[in-house]
ZAVORO-21958 format. One record per residue (C-alpha): residue number from 0; y, z, x negated. Coordinates in steps of 0.25 Angstrom, whole numbers, plus 5000, padded with zeros to 4 digits. Example, Ala and Ser with C-alpha at 12.3 -4.5 7.8 and 13.67 -1.06 7.14 Angstrom:
ZAVORO-21958
  num    c2    c3    c1
    0  4982  5031  4951
    1  4996  5029  4945
//
This chain:
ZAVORO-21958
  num    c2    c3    c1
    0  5188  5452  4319
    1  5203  5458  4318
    2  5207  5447  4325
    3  5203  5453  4338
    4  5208  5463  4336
    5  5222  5458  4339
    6  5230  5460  4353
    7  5226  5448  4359
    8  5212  5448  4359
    9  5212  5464  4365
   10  5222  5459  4378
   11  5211  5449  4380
   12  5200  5458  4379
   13  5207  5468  4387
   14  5211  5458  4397
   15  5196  5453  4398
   16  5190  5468  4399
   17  5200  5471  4410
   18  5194  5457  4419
   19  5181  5462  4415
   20  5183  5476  4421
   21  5191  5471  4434
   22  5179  5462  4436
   23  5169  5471  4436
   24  5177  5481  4445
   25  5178  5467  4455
   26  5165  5466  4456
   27  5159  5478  4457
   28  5170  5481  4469
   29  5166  5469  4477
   30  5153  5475  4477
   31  5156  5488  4482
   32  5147  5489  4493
   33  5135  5488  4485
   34  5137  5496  4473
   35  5147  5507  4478
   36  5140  5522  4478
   37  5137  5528  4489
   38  5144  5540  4486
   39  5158  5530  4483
   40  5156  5523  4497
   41  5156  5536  4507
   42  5166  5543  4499
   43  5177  5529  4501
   44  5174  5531  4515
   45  5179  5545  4517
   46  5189  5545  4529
   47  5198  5557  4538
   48  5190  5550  4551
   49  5185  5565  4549
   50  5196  5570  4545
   51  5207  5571  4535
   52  5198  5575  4523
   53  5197  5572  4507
   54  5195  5558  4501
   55  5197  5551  4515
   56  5211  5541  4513
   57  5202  5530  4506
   58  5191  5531  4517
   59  5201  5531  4529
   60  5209  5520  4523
   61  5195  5512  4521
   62  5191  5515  4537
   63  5206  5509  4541
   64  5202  5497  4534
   65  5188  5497  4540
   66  5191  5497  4553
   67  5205  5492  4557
   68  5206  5481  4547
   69  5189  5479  4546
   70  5188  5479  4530
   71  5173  5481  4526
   72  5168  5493  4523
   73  5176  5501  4513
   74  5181  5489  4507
   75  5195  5494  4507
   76  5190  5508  4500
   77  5185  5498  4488
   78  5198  5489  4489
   79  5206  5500  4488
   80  5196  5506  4475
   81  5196  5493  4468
   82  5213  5491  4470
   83  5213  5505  4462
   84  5202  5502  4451
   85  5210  5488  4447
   86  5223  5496  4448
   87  5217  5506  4438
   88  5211  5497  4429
   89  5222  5487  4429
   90  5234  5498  4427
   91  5227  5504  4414
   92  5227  5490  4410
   93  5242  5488  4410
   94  5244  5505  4404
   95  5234  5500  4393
   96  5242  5486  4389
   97  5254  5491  4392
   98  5258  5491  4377
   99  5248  5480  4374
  100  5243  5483  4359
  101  5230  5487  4354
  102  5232  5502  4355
  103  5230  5500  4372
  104  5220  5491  4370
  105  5209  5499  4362
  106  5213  5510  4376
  107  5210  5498  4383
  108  5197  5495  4380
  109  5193  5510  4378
  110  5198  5513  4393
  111  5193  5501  4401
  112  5180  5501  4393
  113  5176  5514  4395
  114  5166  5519  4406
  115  5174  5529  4408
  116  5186  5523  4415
  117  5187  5510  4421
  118  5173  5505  4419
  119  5169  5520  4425
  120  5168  5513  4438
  121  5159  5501  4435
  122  5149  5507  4425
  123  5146  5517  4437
  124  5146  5512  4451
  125  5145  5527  4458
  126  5161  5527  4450
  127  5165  5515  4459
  128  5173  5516  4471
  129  5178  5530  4471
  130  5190  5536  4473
  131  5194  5540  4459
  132  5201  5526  4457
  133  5211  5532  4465
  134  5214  5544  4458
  135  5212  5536  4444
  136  5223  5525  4449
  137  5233  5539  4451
  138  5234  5541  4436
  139  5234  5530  4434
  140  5247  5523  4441
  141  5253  5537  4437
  142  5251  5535  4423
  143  5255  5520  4422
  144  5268  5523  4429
  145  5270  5533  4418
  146  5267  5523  4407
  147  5274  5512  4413
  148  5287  5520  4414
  149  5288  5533  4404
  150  5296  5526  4395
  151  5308  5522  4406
  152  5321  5532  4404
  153  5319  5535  4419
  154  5305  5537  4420
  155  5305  5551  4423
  156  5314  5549  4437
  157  5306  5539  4439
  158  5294  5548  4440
  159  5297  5558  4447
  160  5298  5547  4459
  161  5286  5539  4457
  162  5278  5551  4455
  163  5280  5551  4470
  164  5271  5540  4471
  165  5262  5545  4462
  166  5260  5559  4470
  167  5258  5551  4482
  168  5246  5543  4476
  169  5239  5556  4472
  170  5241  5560  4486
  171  5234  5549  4491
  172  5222  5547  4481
  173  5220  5563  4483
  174  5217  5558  4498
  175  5207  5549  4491
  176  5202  5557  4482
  177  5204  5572  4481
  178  5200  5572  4466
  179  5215  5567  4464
  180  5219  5579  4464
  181  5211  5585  4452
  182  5218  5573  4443
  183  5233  5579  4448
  184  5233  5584  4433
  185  5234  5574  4426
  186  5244  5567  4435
  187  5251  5580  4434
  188  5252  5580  4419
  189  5258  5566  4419
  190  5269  5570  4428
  191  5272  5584  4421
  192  5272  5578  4410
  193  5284  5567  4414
  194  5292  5577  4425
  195  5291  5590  4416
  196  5292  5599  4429
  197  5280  5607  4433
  198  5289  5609  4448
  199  5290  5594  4450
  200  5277  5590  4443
  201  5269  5601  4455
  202  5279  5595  4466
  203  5274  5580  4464
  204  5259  5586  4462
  205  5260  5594  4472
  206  5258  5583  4483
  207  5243  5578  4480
  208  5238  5592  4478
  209  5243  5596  4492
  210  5236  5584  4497
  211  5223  5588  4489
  212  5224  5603  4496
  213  5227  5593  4509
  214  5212  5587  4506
  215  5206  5602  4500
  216  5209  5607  4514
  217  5204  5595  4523
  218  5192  5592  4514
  219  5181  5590  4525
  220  5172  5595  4534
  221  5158  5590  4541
  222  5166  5586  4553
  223  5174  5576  4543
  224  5163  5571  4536
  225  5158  5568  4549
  226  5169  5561  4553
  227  5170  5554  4541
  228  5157  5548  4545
  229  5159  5543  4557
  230  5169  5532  4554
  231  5161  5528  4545
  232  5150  5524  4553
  233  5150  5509  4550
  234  5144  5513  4535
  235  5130  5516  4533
  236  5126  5531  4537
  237  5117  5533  4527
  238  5129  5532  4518
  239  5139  5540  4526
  240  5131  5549  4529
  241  5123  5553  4517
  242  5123  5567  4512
  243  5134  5570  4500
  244  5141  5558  4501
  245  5156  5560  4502
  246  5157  5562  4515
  247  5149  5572  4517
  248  5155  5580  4504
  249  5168  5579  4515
  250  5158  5589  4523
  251  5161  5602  4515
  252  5173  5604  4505
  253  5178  5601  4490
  254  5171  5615  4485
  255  5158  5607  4488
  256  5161  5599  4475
  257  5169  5609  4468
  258  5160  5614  4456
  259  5151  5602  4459
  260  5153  5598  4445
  261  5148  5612  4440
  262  5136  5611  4450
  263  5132  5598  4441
  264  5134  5603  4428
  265  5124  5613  4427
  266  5115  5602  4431
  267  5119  5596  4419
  268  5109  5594  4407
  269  5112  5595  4392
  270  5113  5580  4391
  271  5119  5578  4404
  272  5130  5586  4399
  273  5130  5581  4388
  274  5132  5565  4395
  275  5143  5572  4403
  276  5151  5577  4390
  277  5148  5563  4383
  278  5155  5555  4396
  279  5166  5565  4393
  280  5168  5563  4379
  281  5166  5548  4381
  282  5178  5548  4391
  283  5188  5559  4394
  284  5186  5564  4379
  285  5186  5550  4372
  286  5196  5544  4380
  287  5206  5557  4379
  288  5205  5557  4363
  289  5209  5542  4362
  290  5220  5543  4373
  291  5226  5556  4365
  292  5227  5548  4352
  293  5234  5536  4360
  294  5243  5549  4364
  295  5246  5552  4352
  296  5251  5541  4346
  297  5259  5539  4360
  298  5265  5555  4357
  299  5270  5550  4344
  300  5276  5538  4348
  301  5282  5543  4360
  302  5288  5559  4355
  303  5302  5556  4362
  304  5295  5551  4374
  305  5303  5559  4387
  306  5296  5554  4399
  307  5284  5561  4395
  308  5282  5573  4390
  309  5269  5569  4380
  310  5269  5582  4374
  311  5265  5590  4387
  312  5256  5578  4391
  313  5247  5578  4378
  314  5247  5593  4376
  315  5242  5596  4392
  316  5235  5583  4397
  317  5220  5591  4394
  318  5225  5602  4403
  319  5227  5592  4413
  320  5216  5585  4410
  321  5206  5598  4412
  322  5213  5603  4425
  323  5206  5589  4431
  324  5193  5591  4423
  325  5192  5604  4430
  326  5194  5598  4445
  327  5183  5589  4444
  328  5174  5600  4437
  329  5175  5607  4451
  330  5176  5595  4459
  331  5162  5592  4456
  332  5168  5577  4452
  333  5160  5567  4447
  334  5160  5571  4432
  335  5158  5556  4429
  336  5169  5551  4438
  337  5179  5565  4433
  338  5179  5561  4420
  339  5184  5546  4423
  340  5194  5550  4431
  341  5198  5560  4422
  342  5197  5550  4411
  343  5206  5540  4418
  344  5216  5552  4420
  345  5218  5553  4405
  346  5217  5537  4402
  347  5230  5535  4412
  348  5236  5547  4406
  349  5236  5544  4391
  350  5237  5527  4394
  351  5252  5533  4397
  352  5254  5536  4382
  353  5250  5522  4377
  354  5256  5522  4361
  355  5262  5509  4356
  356  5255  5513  4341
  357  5241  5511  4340
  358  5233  5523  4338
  359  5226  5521  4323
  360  5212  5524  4326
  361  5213  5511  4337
  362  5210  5496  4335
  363  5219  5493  4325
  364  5218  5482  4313
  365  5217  5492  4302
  366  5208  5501  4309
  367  5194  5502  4302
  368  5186  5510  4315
  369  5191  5497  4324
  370  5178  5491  4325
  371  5173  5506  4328
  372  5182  5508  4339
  373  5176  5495  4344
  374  5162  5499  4343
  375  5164  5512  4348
  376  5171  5507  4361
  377  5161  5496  4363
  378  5149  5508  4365
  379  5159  5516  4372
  380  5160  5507  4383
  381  5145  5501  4384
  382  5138  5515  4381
  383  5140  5524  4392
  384  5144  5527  4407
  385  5152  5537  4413
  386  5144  5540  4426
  387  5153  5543  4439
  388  5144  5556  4442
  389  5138  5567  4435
  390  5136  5561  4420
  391  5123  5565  4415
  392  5116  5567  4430
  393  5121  5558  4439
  394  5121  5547  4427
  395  5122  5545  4412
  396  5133  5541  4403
  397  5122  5533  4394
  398  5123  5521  4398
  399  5133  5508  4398
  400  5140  5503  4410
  401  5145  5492  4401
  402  5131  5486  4401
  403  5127  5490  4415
  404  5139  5482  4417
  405  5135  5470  4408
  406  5121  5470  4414
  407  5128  5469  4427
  408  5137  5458  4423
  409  5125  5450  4417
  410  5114  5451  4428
  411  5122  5445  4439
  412  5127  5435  4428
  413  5111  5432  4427
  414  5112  5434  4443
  415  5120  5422  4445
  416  5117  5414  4434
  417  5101  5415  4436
  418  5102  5402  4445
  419  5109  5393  4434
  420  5102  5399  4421
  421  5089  5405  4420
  422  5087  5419  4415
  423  5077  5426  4409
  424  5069  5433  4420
  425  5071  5447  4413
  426  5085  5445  4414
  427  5087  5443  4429
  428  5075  5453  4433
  429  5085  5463  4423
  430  5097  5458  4430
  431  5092  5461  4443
  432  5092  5477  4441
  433  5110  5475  4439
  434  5113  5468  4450
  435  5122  5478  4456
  436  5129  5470  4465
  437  5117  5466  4474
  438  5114  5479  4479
  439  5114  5479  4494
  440  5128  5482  4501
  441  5129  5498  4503
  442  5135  5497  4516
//
C-alpha cells in the first residue's frame, strides 16, 4: 500500500484528475445554451447601446461579434469565459508543481477537489458563466508572476514595471465587473508587501479605483436599461425583458444592492445560519488554517528572504481579508459566490509561499493519520456543495456535487450504450431524470 504513495503514482493521478476537470468543463461549455441560468445569460449581454454604464465591455464586445462578424448568439461571451476558466485551472496547476514533491500534491488534491474552487462552477450551474472568472484570473496572473520570479536579484525593478500591466487588467475587469474593486485588497497587500512604499503602492492602485468612481457615477438609469434592450432584440423578450434581471437592476443604482445581504440575513433561520457558517468553515476557514501551516514552514525556510517582506504579509493579510468581507456584506453579493471568490483570493495568495520541506501532519511515509487524511478528504469532496446563492435559502450545502456529477456521467453512459447493451428498465427510466444536456435550447 506504501507503494502508492510514491511521486509517481500522485503525478499520475494529478495529471488524470486535471483531464478529468477540463473535460467536464469542455462539455458543459459546448452546451451553454441549454443549461446556462437565465440570470448568467442577460447579465453577459449588458452593453453602452444605452449608454456608458457598469458591467457593459463583455456585452458590447459580444454585440461586435454579433453583428459585424455574425458569431452566434453570445458565443463570443462563452469563448472569452471558457479561455479564463482553463487559464485559471491550468496556471494553479503549474503554481502547484512548481517544486514537484508531495508537499504540493496533497494541496493539489485539496484545492481541485473541493466544491469550493474549481469544481464550484460544475457542481452549481447558476455559478457557470459569470463574470467572476475574470476577476479570479487577476489574482491570479498577479500572484504567479510573483512566485515565478521573487527569488530573482532584480525582481523588485522588475515589478514596479510590470505592475503596469497588472493595473491595466484591473482596469479592465473593473469594466466587466465592478466587484473588482472590492478585491483591490488583497492585490493591494501583495504589492505593499514587495514595494514597501505606501505613496507608490496608492499611486499604482489609484488607477482602477478612479475607474470604479468612473462606473459609481455612470451607473444607469431607465433610459439605459431601455437602450440596452433594444439592440438586443434578436433574443427572446421574455428574457430580456423580465423583471429583476440584470438589466433591469441597471434601472436604479448600486445602493439598491447595498445592504441586500443584511436584508436576507434576517430572513435567515437557525439552521439556515447554521449551513451558512458550515460553508464557511468548510472553505474560507479550512482552507486558511492549512495554507497558514504551509506558510509557516515557508517563514522559516525563507527568514533572509528580501523581495518579500513575509513578516508584514502574515501579520496583516486578515485585515486585508476582512476589508473585502465587509464590501460584499454591503454589496448584497451572492454569499455563495463571495465566499469562493474570496477563497480563490487566499489560495493564489498563500500558493506564493510554497515550502520545499514537507509540513509533518501531511502525507508522509512515517505519518500514522496518512490514511485519515485520505478518508477525510474523500468525504470532503463527495459530501457537500457550496451553492452560488444565498446558502441555506436559495440552496443547501447537504448534498454531493461529486455524485450529481457521477450520475451525470453514467446516465448518458447508459444513454448511449442502451442500443448495444440492454439495461435494466430502472436504470434508464433513473437515468432519464440526469440528462441535463437535452433540455431545450434557451435561446
Amino acid at each position: 500500500m506504501l507503494k502508492f504513495f510514491n511521486k509517481n503514482n500522485y503525478t499520475k493521478i494529478a495529471t488524470s484528475i486535471l483531464a478529468v476537470l477540463i473535460s467536464l468543463y469542455f462539455i458543459y461549455i459546448i452546451n451553454y445554451s441549454k443549461i446556462i441560468n437565465e440570470w448568467s445569460l442577460v447579465e453577459l449581454l449588458i452593453n453602452y447601446q444605452g449608454g456608458f454604464v457598469r458591467r457593459g465591455l463583455l456585452g458590447e464586445l459580444n454585440l461586435f461579434f454579433e453583428k459585424r462578424i455574425n458569431f452566434p448568439n453570445l458565443l463570443f461571451s462563452i469563448f472569452t469565459i471558457s479561455l479564463f476558466y482553463f487559464a485559471n485551472i491550468y496556471i494553479t496547476f503549474l503554481r502547484l508543481l512548481k517544486f514537484n514533491n508531495k508537499n504540493n500534491y496533497f494541496l493539489f488534491f485539496f484545492i481541485f477537489l473541493s466544491p469550493a474552487t474549481f469544481l464550484f462552477y460544475i457542481y452549481d450551474l447558476g455559478a457557470l458563466f459569470r463574470k467572476d472568472v475574470f476577476i479570479i484570473f487577476s489574482i491570479i496572473i498577479h500572484c504567479f508572476y510573483v512566485q515565478l520570479y521573487y527569488e530573482k536579484s532584480n525582481f523588485i525593478s522588475n515589478y514596479k514595471k510590470k505592475l503596469f500591466i497588472i493595473i491595466f487588467i484591473l482596469c479592465v475587469i473593473t469594466l466587466i465587473h465592478e466587484a473588482q474593486f472590492f478585491m483591490l485588497p488583497f492585490h493591494i497587500l501583495l504589492s505593499y508587501s514587495i514595494l514597501r512604499n505606501v505613496k507608490l503602492t496608492l499611486f499604482y492602485y489609484s488607477f482602477p479605483v478612479i475607474f470604479f468612481l468612473i462606473i459609481f457615477i455612470f451607473k444607469g438609469n431607465y433610459l439605459v436599461a431601455q437602450g440596452v434592450r433594444e439592440s438586443l432584440t434578436h433574443y427572446p423578450s421574455n428574457i430580456i425583458y423580465q423583471d429583476y434581471n440584470a438589466i433591469h437592476f441597471l434601472e436604479g443604482n448600486l445602493n439598491l444592492v447595498i445592504g441586500g445581504f443584511l436584508k436576507f440575513f434576517f430572513r435567515y433561520t437557525y439552521l439556515q445560519t447554521i449551513e451558512l457558517l458550515t460553508a464557511v468553515f468548510l472553505s474560507i476557514i479550512l482552507f486558511w488554517n492549512i495554507l497558514s501551516i504551509y506558510f509557516t514552514q515557508f517563514f522559516i525556510e525563507n527568514k533572509s528572504l528580501q523581495s518579500i517582506n513575509l513578516k508584514f504579509f502574515n501579520d496583516n493579510i486578515y485585515k486585508f481579508f476582512f476589508i473585502s468581507f465587509l464590501c460584499f456584506l454591503f454589496m448584497g453579493f451572492d454569499p455563495g459566490r463571495a465566499i469562493h471568490i474570496l477563497l480563490m483570493h487566499i489560495i493564489s495568495l498563500y500558493l506564493i509561499f510554497i515550502p520545499k520541506k514537507i509540513p509533518s501532519i501531511f502525507l508522509l511515509k512515517n505519518n500514522k493519520y496518512k490514511y485519515f487524511l485520505l478518508f477525510f478528504l474523500f468525504f470532503y469532496i463527495s459530501s457537500w456543495t457550496l451553492h452560488h446563492g444565498y446558502i441555506g435559502i436559495s440552496g443547501t450545502i447537504f448534498k454531493s456535487g461529486f455524485f450529481f456529477n457521477l450520475k451525470i456521467i453514467i446516465s448518458y453512459i447508459v444513454k448511449f450504450l442502451s442500443d448495444i447493451i440492454s439495461f435494466p428498465i430502472f436504470l434508464v427510466d433513473f437515468s432519464k431524470e440526469y440528462l441535463i444536456f437535452n433540455s431545450p435550447v434557451k435561446f
